[in-house]
C-alpha positions as CSV (number, residue, x, y, z in Angstrom):
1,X,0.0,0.0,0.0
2,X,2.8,2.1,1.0
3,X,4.6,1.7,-2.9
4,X,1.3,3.1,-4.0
5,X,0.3,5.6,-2.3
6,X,3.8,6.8,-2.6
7,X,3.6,6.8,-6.3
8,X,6.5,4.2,-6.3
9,X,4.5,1.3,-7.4
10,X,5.1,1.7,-11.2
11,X,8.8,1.4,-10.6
12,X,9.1,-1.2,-8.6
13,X,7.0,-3.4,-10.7
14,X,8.9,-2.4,-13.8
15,X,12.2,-3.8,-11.9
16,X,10.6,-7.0,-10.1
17,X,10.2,-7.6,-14.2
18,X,13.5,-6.8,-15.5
19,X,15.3,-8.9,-12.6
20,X,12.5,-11.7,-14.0
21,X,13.6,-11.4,-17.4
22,X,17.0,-11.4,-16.8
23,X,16.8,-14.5,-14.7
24,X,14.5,-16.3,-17.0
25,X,17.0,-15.8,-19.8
26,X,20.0,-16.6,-18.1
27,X,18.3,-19.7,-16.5
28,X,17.1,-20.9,-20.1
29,X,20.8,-20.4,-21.8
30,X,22.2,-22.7,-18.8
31,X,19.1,-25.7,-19.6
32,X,20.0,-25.3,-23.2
33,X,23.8,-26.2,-22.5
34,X,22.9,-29.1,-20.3
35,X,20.2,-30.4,-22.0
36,X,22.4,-29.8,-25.5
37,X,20.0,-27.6,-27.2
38,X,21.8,-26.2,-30.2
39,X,21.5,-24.3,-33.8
40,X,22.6,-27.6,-35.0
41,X,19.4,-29.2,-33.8
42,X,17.0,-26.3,-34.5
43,X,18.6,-26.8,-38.2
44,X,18.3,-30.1,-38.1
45,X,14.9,-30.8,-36.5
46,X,12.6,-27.8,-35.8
47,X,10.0,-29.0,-34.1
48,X,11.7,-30.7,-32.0
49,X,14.2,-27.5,-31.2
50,X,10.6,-25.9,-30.3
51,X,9.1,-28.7,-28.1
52,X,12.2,-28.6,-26.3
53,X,12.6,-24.8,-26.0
54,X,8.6,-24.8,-24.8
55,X,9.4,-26.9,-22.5
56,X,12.7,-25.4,-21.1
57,X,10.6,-22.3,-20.7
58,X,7.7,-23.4,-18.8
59,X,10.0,-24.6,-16.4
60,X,12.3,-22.0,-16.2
61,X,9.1,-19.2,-15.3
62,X,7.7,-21.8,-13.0
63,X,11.5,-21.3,-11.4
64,X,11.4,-17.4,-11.7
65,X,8.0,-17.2,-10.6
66,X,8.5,-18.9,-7.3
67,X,12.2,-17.2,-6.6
68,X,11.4,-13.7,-7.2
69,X,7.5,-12.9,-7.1
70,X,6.2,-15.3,-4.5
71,X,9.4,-15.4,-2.5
């Protein structure tokens, strides 16, 4: 309540969302090493670079969701 009425609100959403987004990226670069997820695939096989990547996602803002917004 305080961050609104304070006008603050706006800000500190817009940086809750940046540190999301720069966690969600980071987090779905380090899947796509272990789980080998490369050009060479998405070249390859494209649906399967896209199933993958889907899936690597979903978890990874699962992951972010429960670190940073509901922590």
């Amino acid at each position: 309540m305080d961050l609104l009425t304070s006008g603050r609100l706006s800000g500190y959403l817009h940086e809750i969302d940046e540190q999301c987004n720069e966690r969600l990226e980071l987090m779905v670069e380090q899947m796509k090493v272990q789980q080998g997820i490369t050009e060479e695939l998405k070249a390859k096989d494209m649906m399967e670079w896209v199933g993958r990547m889907n899936e690597i996602r979903a978890s990874v803002k699962g992951n972010v969701l429960r670190e940073i917004v509901h922590a």
